[in-house]
C-alpha positions in Angstrom: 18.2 123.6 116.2 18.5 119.8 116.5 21.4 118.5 119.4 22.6 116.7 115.9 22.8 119.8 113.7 24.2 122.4 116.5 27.0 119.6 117.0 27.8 119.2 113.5 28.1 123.3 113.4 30.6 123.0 116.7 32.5 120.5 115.0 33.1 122.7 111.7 34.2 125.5 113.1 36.8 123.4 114.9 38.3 122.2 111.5 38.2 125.4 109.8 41.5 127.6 109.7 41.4 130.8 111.7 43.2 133.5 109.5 45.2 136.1 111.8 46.2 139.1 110.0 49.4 139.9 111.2 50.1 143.1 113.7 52.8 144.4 111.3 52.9 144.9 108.0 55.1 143.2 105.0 55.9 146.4 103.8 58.4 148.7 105.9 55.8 151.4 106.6 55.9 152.2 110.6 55.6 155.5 110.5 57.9 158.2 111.2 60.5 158.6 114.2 62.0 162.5 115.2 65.7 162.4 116.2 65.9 165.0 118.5 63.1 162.5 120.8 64.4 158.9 119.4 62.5 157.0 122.2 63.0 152.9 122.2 60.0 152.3 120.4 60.8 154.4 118.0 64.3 152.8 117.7 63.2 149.2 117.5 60.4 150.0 114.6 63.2 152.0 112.6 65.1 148.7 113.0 62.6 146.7 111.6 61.8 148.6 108.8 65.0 149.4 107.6 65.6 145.4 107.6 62.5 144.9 105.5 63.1 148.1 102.9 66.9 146.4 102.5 65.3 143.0 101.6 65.7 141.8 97.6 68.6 144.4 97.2 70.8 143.0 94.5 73.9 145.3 95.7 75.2 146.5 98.4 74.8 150.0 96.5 70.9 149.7 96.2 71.0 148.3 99.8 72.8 151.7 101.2 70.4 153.8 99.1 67.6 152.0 100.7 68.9 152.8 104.3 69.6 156.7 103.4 66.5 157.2 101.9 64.8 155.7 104.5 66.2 157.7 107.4 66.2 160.7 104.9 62.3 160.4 104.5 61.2 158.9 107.4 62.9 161.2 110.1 60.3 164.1 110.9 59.9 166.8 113.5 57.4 166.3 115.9 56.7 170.0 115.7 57.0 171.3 112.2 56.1 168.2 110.5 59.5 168.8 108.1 62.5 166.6 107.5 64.9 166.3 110.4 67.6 166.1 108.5 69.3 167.9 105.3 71.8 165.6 104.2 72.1 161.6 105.0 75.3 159.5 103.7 76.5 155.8 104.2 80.1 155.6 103.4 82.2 152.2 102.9 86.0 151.7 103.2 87.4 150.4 99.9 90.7 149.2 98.3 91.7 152.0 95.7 92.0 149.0 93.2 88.4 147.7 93.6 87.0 151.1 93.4 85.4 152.6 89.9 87.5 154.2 87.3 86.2 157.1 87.7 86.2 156.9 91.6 89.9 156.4 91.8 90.4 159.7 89.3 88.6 161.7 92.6 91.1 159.7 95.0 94.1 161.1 92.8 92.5 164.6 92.9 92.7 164.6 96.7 95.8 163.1 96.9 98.0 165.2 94.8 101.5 163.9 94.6 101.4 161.6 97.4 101.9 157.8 96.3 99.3 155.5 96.0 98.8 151.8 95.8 95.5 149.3 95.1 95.6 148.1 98.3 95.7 151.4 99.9 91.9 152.2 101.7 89.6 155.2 100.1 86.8 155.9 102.2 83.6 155.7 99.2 80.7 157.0 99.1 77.9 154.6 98.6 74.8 156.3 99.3 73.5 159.6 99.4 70.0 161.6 100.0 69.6 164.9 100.7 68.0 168.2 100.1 69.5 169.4 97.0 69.5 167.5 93.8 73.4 167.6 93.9 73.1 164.9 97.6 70.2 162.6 95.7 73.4 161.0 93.6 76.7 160.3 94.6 78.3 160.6 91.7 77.4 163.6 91.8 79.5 164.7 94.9 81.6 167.5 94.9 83.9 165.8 97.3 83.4 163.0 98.6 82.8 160.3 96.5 86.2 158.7 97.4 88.8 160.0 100.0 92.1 158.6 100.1 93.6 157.4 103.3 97.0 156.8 102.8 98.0 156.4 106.5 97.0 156.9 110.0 99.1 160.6 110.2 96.8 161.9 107.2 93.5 160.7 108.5 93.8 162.0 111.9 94.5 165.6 109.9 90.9 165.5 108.9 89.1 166.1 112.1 85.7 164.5 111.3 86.9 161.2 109.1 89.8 160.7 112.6 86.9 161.4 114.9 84.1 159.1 113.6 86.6 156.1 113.3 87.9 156.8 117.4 84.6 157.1 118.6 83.2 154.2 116.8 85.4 152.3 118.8 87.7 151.6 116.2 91.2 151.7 115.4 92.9 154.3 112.7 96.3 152.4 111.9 93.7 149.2 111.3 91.4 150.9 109.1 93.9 152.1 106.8 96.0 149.5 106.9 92.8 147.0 105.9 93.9 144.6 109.0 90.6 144.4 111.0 88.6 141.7 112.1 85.7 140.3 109.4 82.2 140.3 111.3 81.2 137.1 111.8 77.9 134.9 112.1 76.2 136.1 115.0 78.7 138.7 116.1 76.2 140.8 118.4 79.7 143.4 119.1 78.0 146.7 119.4 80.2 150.0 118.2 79.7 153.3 120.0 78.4 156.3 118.0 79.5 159.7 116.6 77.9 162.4 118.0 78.2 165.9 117.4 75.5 167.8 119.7 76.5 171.4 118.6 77.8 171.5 115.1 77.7 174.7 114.7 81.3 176.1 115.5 82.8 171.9 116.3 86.2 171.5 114.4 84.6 168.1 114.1 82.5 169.1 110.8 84.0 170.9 108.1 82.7 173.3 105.7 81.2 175.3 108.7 79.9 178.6 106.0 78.7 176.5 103.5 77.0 173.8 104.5 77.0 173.8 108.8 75.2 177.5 108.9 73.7 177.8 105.5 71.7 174.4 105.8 70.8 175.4 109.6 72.6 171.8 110.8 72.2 171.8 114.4 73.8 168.2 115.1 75.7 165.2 113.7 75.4 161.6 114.5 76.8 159.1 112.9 76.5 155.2 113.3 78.8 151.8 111.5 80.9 149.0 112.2 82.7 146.4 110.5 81.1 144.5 107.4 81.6 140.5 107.3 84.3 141.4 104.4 86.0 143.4 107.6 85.2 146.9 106.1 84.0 150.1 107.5 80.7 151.0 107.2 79.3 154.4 108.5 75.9 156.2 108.5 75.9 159.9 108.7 73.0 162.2 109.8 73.5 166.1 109.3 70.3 167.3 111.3 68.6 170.3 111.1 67.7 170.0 115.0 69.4 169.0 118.5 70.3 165.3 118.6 70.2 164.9 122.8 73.1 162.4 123.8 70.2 159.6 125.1 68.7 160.0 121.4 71.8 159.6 119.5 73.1 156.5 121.6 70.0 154.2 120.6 71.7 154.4 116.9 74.0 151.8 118.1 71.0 149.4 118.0 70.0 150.8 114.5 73.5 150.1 113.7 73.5 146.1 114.1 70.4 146.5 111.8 71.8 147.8 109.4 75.0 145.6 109.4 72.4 142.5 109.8 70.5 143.5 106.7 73.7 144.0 104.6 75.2 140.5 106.6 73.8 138.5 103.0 74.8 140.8 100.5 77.6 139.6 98.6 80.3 142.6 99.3 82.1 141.7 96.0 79.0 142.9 94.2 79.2 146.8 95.8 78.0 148.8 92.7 74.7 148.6 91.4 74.7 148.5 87.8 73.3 151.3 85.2 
């Protein structure tokens, strides 16, 4: 080869592009992460993906479903190769007057004769996956799709709703009375978690024969914070092994994920429509 030619060769290669495929996928697949062994890795690609599988959502509804179904799916024992967990849910706080028809006929339900109001808060839920058909809808919810709380006294009767809030790091009387701070631009406040390691037997979760022992749930953990609009937002994990305290704190990073994914959602538009 000529000095001309093998220079002419050099100089194309120079000018043409070099294509790098990118380390990580468009697509949020990053495998699978086991809660009872949530190691930082783990944590950071749950993060990412649950970022990516959130993006184009049209509602906050179809958001939520995207986050549950992801953790739902994705979560996997190590050692059995089955689903950690039977039941995941992502509830919202909501004004009883915003919520759906049909939503604030459940609220009534629960509250009996008690007075209500629109502005009072209702803790919805948005999003639901689960094990039986019944947890794949939330309409479908026996009871939960919206629970009234009138005022600080009632809430901190039920044990689980009171304790998520506290250890959150949030305050009762400011939930229900719908006086928190919005979430702002490049807030980076982390909130604690809720962590039940034993649920079996904890006054914390309810329905101990029907759901706690029948669905073999071992341990809760539950992650959230405040939405730009200033609501609650909480993700709930019923798992069907032990959720070590070191495990269950690295949700608080999956936590300002979540609330970063949902940060450019319009909040008005909650409900995806049928």
């Amino acid at each position: 080869m000529s000095t001309a030619v093998g220079a002419q060769l050099h100089a194309a290669r120079l000018a043409t592009p070099i294509t790098i495929e990118t380390a990580v996928p468009d697509e949020p697949n990053f495998g699978t992460f086991d809660v009872a062994n949530f190691t930082v890795g783990a944590m950071l690609r749950a993060g990412i993906a649950i970022r990516r599988v959130v993006r184009g959502s049209e509602s906050l509804e179809a958001a939520a479903n995207c986050v549950v179904r992801y953790l739902y799916d994705h979560g996997i024992d190590s050692n059995s190769g089955e689903r950690n967990c039977a039941l995941v849910r992502f509830y919202k706080t909501h004004a009883y007057g915003t919520l759906e028809p049909e939503q604030q006929l459940f609220a009534e339900r629960l509250l009996g004769e008690q007075s209500k109001d629109d502005s009072m808060r209702c803790l919805a839920l948005v999003a639901t996956a689960g094990d039986e058909p019944e947890w794949n809808a939330r309409r479908d919810s026996a009871s939960h799709q919206a629970i009234p709380l009138p005022s600080a006294d009632i809430v901190r009767r039920a044990p689980m709703i009171a304790r998520l809030i506290e250890d959150l790091g949030l305050d009762i009387e400011s939930i229900v009375s719908g006086q928190t701070t919005p979430a702002r631009v490049g807030d980076a406040r982390t909130y604690d978690v809720f962590h039940v390691e034993e649920a079996v037997g904890s006054p914390h979760i309810p329905a101990q024969r029907e759901f706690v022992k029948r669905y073999g749930i071992e341990s809760v953990v539950g992650f959230g914070g405040l939405l730009r609009s200033g609501e609650l937002y909480a993700v709930i994990l019923f798992s069907r092994v032990r959720i070590p305290k070191a495990s269950a704190a690295r949700f608080r990073a999956i936590a300002l994920d979540v609330r970063s994914a949902l940060y450019a959602l319009d909040e008005e538009k909650t409900w995806a429509q049928n």
